[in-house]
C-alpha angles and dihedrals in degrees: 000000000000135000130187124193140169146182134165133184121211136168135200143167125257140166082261098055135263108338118198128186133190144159150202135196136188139185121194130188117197124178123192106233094192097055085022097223137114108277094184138354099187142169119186116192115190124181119191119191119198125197119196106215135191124272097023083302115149141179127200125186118180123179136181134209111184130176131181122191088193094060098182091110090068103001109199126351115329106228087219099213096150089061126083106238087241090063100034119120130241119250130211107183130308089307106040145061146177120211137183094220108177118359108174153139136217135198142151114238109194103309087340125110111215120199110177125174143038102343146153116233118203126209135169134023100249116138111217102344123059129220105157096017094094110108089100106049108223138234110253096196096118101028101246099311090108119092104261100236085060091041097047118094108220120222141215105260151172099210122174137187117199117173118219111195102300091345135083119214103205112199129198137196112173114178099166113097110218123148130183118304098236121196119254127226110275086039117113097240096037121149126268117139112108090236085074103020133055108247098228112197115241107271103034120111117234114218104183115193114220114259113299086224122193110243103166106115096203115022093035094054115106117232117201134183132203123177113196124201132172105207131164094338100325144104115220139181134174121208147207133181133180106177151124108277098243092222102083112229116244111218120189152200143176126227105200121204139105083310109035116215129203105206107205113203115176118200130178111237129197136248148181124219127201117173142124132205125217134194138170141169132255115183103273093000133070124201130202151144154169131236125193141174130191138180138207095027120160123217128190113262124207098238135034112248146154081295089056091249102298133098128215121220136161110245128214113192132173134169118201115202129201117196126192137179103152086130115074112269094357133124122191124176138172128188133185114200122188138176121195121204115217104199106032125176131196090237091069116120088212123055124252098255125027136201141213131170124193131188126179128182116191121186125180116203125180104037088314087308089119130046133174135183158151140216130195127202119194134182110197092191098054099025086228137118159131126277105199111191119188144186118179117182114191097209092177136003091271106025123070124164125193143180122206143165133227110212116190120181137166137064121325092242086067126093088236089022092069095069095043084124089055105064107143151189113224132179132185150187119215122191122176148119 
């Protein structure tokens, strides 16, 4: 097995400012142990060019070209539906692909701070869930087994940031409708667990609509608000989110008759997010956590009825993380995550409160060369989960290679449950500046 892989950096002057461009590339193997097949043979190249600019004035391109030989993760060609055409990516062929990943401008104006352009914005302090994370939607084409910086979509988006005394008011206009990119069904890591995905009875004919999309530039755009505050120790923000809710809504209804037909029909809902997240130091811990609230959410029934086979509830989540590194070069950290259903009905496929635990150990060995760790990932409602070993050696500044496993367990109905078959070993070469 071989792998080649190269970056460079390099600067220079121009009539437009300091320009500075650098590049990574990567290249991972996974093989599933379970079907005992290649899940994904990948490289991913991704250039960024940055262009100091005058008057604190700045410009940022970032692009991606992916291929993958294996081709089970998005089999063919993804129609991409979820994906506003401004944002979709370009295909070459079944194995490769060319995406403009970030596109954006920044400038100060007066005391605020002006972001324009393709961007990710990042919210919350959750580790490997997300509850207010939620203003990108994310690439689900490996489950969520993909870091979430690769697996985010950025947006185009008007994002400022206007301090008022100690504090900072971020503001958010996102026209672009984009949704999460959601995998389709021959693909490896497609849905199946009833909590996303209507049970039809054996017999029955499916006939699924195609997405019922926002297209509206104006009155369709989300608009979101943070206001961040550091007070007494703690680090503080306060959010707001009115958006499409990036899961689409699948309505149904039964035609009865000699053939019965179930007619899908998904449609995007709106929301509306309030939440904050909170964190402080205590001597060796660190405690944090995220609160959220949104209205208007749909979740799957277990029957059709008069509502098309769907409920609505407000929903009330929250994670509370615990960090500690009082042993040299450790890192231990526990979270409990919980979502509350408001309205809950006894129809729901999923229970009124649910439950996820989360543990991760980190040790570095060798002046920080060598890191291993491990992250565990537990439902209590369904028993199920994911087991994520990993061992990351940084042979040189800019070049680090690693080996890993994904572990899923616990019955198929379950959201981890559903992989169980596509555990896998995977191994990688990173090479950057």
């Amino acid at each position: 097995m071989c792998f080649s892989t190269w970056a460079s950096e390099t600067g220079t002057e121009s009539t437009f400012g300091n320009i500075e461009y650098s590049a990574m590339l990567e290249t991972q193997w996974a093989y599933g142990v379970t079907k005992k097949s290649n899940q994904k043979f990948q490289f991913i190249y991704e250039p960024e060019i940055n262009i100091e600019l005058p008057n604190n004035q700045k410009f940022t391109m970032i692009g991606r070209l992916r291929g993958d030989i294996s081709d089970k993760l998005e089999p063919n060609n993804p129609s991409q539906t979820e994906i506003s055409p401004i944002s979709r990516r370009l295909l070459m062929g079944d194995h490769a692909e060319l995406a403009l990943r970030e596109f954006y401008y920044e400038a100060t104006v007066g005391e605020t701070y002006l972001t324009l352009g393709k961007q990710q914005i990042v919210w919350g302090q959750a580790d490997g869930l997300k509850l207010l994370d939620v203003v990108n939607p994310q690439d689900f084409r490996e489950f969520i087994l993909d870091n979430f910086t690769r697996s985010r979509i950025p947006l185009w988006t008007v994002n400022t940031e206007i301090p008022i005394h100690d504090a900072v008011l971020q503001l958010i206009w996102i026209p672009d409708q984009t949704y999460h990119a959601l995998p389709e069904s021959n693909s490896l890591y497609a849905f199946t667990s009833p909590r996303l995905v209507p049970d039809v009875p054996p017999g029955i004919n499916v006939n699924l609509h195609p997405v019922n999309k926002p297209n509206r530039f104006f009155a369709d755009a989300d608009y979101g608000a943070r206001l961040m505050h550091f007070v007494g120790g703690w680090d503080l923000t306060l959010n707001y989110l009115y958006h499409y809710n990036d899961n689409p809504v699948l309505f149904r209804s039964l035609i009865s008759g000699p053939q019965p037909t179930i007619t899908i029909t998904p449609r995007y809902k709106r929301s509306h997010l309030i939440g904050g997240t909170f964190s402080n130091t205590f001597g060796d811990f660190v405690l944090r956590g995220e609160v959220g609230y949104s209205t208007d959410r749909y979740f799957l029934a277990e029957h059709i009825n008069d509502s098309g086979g769907v409920n609505k509830s407000d929903d009330f989540a929250y994670v509370f993380g615990l960090d500690w590194s009082g042993i040299e070069n450790t890192f231990l950290s526990m979270q409990l995550f919980q979502s509350h259903l408001i309205h809950h009905k006894a129809e729901f496929v999923r229970s009124k409160v649910d439950t996820t635990l989360t543990s991760l150990i980190r040790r570095n060995f060798i002046n920080d060369t060598v890191i291993a760790e491990v992250l565990w990932i537990h439902s209590t409602n369904d028993g199920d989960g994911l087991v994520r070993p990993k061992f990351s050696y940084e042979w040189q500044d800019n070049i680090k290679v690693w080996a890993g496993m994904d572990i899923f367990y616990g019955n198929q109905t379950g959201l981890f449950g559903q992989f169980s078959r596509n555990d896998r070993l995977i191994v990688g070469i990173e090479w950057g500046m």
